[in-house]
C-alpha atoms as an extended CHARMM CRD file, in Angstrom:
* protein
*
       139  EXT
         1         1  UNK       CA             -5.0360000000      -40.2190000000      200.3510000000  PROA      1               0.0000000000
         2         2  UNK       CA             -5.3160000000      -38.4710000000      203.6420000000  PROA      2               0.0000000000
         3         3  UNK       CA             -6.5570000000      -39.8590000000      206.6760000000  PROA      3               0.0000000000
         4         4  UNK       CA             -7.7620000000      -38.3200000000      209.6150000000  PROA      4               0.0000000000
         5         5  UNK       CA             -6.7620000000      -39.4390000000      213.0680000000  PROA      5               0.0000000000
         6         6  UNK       CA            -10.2000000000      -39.8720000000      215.1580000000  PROA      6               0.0000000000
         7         7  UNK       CA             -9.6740000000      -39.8830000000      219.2180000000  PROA      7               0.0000000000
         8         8  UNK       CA            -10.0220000000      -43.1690000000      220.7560000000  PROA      8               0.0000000000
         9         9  UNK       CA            -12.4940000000      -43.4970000000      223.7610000000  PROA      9               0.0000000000
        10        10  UNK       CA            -11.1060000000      -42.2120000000      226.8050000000  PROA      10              0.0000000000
        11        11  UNK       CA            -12.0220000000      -43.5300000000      230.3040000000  PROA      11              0.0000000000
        12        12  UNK       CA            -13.7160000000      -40.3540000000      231.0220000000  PROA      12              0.0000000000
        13        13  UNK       CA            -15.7490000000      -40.9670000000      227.6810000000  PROA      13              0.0000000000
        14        14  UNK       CA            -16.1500000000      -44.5900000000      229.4190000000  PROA      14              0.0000000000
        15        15  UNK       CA            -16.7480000000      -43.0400000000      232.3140000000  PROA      15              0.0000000000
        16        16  UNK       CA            -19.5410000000      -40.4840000000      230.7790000000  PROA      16              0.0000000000
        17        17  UNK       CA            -21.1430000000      -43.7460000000      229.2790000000  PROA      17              0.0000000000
        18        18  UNK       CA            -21.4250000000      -45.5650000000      232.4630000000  PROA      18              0.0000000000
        19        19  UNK       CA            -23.2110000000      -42.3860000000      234.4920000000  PROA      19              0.0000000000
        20        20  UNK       CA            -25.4310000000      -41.7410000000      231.8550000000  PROA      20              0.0000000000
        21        21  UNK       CA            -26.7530000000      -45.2720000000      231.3550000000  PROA      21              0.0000000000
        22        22  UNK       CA            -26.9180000000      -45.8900000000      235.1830000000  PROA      22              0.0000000000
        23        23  UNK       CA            -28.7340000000      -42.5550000000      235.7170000000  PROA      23              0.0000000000
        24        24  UNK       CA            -31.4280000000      -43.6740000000      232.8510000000  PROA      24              0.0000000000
        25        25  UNK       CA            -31.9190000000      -47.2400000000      234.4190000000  PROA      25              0.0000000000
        26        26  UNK       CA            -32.3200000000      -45.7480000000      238.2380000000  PROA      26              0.0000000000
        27        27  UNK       CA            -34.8480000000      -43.3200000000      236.6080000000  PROA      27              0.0000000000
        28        28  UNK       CA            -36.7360000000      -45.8850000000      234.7120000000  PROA      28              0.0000000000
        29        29  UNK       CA            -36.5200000000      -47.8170000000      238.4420000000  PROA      29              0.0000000000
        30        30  UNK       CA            -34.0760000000      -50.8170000000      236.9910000000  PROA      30              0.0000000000
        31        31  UNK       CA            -30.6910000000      -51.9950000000      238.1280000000  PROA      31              0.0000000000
        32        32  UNK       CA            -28.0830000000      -52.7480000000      235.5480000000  PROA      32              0.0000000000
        33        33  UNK       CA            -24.6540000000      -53.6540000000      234.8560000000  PROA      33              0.0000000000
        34        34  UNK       CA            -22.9820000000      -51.6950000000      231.9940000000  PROA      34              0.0000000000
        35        35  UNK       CA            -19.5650000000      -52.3270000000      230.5870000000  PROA      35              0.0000000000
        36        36  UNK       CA            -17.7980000000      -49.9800000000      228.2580000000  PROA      36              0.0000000000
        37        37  UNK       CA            -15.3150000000      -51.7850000000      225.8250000000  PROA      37              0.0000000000
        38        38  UNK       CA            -12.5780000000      -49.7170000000      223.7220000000  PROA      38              0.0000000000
        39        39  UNK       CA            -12.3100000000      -50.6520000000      219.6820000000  PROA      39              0.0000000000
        40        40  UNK       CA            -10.0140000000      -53.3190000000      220.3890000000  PROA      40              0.0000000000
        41        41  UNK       CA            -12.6640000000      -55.1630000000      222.9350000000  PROA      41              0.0000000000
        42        42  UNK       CA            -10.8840000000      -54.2850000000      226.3100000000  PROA      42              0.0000000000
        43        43  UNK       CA            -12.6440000000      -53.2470000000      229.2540000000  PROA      43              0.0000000000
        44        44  UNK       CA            -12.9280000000      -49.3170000000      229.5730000000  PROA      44              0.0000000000
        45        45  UNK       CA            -15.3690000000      -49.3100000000      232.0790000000  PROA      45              0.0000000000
        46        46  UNK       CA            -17.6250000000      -51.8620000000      234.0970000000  PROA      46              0.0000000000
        47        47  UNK       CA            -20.2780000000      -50.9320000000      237.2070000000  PROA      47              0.0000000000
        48        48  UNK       CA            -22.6750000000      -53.6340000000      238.1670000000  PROA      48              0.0000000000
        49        49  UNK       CA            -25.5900000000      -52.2750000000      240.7760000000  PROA      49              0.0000000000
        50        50  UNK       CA            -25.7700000000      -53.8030000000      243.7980000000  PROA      50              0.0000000000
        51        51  UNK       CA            -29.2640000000      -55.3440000000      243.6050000000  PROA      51              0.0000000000
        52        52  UNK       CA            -28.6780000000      -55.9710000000      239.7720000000  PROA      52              0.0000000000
        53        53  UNK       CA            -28.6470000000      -59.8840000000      238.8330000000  PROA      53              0.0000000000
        54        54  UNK       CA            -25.4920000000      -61.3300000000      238.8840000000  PROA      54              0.0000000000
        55        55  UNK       CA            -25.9880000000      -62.6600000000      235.2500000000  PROA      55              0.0000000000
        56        56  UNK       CA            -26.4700000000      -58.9460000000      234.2500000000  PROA      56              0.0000000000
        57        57  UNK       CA            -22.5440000000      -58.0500000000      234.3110000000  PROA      57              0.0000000000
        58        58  UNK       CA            -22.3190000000      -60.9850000000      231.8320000000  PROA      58              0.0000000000
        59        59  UNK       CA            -25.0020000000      -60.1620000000      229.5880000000  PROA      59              0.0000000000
        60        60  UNK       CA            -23.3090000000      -56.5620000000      229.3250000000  PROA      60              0.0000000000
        61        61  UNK       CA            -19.9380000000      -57.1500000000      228.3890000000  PROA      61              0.0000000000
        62        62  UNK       CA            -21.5860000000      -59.8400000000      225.9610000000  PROA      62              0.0000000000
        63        63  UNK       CA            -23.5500000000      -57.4950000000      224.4760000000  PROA      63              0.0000000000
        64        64  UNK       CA            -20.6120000000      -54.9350000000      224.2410000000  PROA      64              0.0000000000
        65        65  UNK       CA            -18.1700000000      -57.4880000000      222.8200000000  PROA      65              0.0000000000
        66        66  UNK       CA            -20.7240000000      -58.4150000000      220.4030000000  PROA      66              0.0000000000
        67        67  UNK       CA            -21.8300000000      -54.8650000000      218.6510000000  PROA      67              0.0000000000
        68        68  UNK       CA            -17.9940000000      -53.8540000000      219.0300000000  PROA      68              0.0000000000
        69        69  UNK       CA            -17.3120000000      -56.9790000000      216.5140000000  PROA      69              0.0000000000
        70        70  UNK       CA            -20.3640000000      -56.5440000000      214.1210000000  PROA      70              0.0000000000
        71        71  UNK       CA            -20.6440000000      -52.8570000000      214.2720000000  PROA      71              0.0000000000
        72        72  UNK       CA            -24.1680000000      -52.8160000000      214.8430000000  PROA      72              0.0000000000
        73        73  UNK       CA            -26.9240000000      -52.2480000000      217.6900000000  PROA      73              0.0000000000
        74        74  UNK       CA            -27.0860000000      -55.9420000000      219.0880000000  PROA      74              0.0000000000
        75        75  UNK       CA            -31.3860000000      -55.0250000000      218.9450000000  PROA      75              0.0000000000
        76        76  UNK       CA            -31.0830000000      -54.7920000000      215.1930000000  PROA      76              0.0000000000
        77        77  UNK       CA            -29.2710000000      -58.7810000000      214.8580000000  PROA      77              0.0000000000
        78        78  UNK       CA            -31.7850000000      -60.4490000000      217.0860000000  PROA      78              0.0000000000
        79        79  UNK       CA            -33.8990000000      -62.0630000000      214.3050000000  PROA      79              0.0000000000
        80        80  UNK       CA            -30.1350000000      -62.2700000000      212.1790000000  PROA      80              0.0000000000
        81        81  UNK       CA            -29.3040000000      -65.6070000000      214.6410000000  PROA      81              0.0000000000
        82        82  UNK       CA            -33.0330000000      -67.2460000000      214.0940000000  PROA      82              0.0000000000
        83        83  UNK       CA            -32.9610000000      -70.4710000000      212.5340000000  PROA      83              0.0000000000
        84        84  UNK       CA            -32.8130000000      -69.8070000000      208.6420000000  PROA      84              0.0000000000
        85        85  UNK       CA            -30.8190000000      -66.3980000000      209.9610000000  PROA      85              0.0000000000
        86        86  UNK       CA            -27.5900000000      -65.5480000000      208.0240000000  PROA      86              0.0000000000
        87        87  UNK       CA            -25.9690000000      -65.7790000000      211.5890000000  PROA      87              0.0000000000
        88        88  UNK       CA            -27.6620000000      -68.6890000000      212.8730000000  PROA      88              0.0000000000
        89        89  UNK       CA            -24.4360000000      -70.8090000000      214.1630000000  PROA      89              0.0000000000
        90        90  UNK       CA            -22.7590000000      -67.0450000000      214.6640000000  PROA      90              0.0000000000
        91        91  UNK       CA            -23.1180000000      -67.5210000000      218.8960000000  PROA      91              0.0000000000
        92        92  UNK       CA            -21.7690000000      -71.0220000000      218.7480000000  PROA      92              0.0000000000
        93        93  UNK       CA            -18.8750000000      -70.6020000000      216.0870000000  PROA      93              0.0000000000
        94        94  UNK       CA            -16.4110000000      -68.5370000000      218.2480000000  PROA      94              0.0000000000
        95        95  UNK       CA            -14.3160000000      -68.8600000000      221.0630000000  PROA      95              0.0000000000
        96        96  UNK       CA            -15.7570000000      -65.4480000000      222.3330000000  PROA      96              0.0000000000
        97        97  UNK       CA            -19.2410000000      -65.8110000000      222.8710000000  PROA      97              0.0000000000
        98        98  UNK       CA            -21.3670000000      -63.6650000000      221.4390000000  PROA      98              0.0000000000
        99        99  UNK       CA            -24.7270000000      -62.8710000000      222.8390000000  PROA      99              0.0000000000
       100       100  UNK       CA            -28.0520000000      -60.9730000000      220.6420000000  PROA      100             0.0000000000
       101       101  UNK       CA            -30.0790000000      -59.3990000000      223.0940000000  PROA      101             0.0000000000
       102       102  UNK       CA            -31.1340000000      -55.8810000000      222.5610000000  PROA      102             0.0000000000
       103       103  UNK       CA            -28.8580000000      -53.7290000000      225.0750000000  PROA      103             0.0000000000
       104       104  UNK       CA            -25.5160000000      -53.3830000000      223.2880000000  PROA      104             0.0000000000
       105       105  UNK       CA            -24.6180000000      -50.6610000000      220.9040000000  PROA      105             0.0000000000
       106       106  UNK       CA            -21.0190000000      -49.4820000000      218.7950000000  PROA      106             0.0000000000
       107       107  UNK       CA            -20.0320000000      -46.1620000000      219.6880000000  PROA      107             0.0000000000
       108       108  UNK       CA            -18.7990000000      -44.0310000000      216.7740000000  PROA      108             0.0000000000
       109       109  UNK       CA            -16.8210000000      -40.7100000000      216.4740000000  PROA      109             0.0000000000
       110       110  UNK       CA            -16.6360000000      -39.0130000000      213.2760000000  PROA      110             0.0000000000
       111       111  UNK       CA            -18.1770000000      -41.9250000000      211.8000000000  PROA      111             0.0000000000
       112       112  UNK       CA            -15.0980000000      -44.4710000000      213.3630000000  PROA      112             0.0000000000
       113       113  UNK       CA            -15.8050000000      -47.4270000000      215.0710000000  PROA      113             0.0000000000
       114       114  UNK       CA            -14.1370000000      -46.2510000000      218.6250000000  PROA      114             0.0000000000
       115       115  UNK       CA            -15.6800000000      -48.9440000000      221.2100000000  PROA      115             0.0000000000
       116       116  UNK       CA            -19.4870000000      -50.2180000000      222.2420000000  PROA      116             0.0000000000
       117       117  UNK       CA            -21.9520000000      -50.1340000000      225.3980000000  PROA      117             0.0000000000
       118       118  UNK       CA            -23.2520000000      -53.2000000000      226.7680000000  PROA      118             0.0000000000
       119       119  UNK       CA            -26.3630000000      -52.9770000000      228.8880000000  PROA      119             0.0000000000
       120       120  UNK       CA            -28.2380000000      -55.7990000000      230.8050000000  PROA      120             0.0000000000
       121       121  UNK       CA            -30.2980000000      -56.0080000000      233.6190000000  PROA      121             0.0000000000
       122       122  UNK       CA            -33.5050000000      -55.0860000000      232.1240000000  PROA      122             0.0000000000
       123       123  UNK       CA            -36.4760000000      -55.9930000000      229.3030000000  PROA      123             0.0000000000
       124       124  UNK       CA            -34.1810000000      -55.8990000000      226.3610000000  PROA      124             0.0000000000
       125       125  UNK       CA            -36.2330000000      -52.8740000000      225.1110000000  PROA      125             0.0000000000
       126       126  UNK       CA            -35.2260000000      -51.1020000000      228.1640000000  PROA      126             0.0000000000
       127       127  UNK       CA            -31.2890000000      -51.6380000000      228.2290000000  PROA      127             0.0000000000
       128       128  UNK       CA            -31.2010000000      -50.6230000000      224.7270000000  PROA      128             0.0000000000
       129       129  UNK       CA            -32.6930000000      -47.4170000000      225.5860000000  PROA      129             0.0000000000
       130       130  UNK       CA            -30.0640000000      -46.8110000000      228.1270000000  PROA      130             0.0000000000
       131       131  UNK       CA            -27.3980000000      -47.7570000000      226.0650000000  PROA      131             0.0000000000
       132       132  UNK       CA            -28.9110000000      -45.4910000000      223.6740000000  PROA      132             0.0000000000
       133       133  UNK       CA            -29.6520000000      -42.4550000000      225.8730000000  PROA      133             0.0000000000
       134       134  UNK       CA            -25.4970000000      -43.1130000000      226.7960000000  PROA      134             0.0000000000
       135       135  UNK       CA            -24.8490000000      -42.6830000000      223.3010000000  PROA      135             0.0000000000
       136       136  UNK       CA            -26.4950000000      -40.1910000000      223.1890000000  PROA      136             0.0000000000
       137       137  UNK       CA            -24.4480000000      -38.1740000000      225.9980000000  PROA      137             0.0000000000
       138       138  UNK       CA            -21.2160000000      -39.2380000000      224.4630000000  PROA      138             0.0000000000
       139       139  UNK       CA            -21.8560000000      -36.8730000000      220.8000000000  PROA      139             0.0000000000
C-alpha cells in the first residue's frame, strides 16, 4: 500500500485564509477575529479587528480547535451537544474546551485533514460564511 504525501498548510495558506475571511466580514460590514490552526492544533495564523469584541479572538480559535478535532463544520454539531445529543457532556469533558457555534470549519487537501478556520465576531450564520468563502479561496 502506497501512500501519498499531502502538503501541510503553509503560513501563506494561513495567511490566504485570514485575508479572505477578513475581506468577506469587512464586506458584509462585521469585524472578526479569525485564527488559522495547522492539523496538529497550533496556531498558523491569528488577526483580531480592532473594533471586533474581545471575546471574538476566543470564540475563533475555539471554534478552530474544535472542527480541527472532530473533522467537521462546527455549524453542522450545534444540535450534536443538545441535551439528549450524542455529545452532550463533549464541551465539559476535556481539558481543551471545545466550543459549537457555527464559524469553524476543517480544511482539507486532497481529501486530508491539514488544519481548520475559526471565525467569530458575527451571527453564527455569518462567520460560517466567511470561514466558508476562506475555504473556498484556499482549493
Amino acid at each position: 500500500m502506497s501512500t501519498t504525501a499531502v502538503a501541510p498548510l503553509t503560513t501563506e495558506d494561513a495567511e490566504l485564509l485570514v485575508a479572505t475571511a477578513r475581506r468577506a466580514a469587512d464586506e458584509a460590514g462585521v469585524t472578526v477575529s479569525v485564527t488559522v490552526l495547522d492539523a496538529g492544533g497550533h496556531l498558523l495564523a491569528f488577526r483580531r479587528d480592532d473594533r471586533a469584541v474581545l471575546i471574538s479572538g476566543e470564540t475563533s480559535t475555539r471554534k478552530a480547535y474544535t472542527a480541527l478535532q472532530l473533522d467537521a463544520a462546527t455549524a453542522d454539531l450545534v444540535d450534536a451537544v443538545q441535551p439528549g445529543g450524542p455529545f452532550h457532556t463533549l464541551p465539559t469533558a476535556l481539558d481543551r474546551p471545545l466550543l459549537f457555534i457555527a464559524g469553524g470549519l476543517p480544511v482539507h487537501r486532497d481529501g486530508r485533514l491539514i488544519g481548520a478556520i475559526g471565525v467569530g465576531g458575527g451571527a453564527p450564520d455569518q462567520d460560517h460564511g466567511f470561514a466558508a468563502a476562506a475555504v473556498r479561496a484556499l482549493v
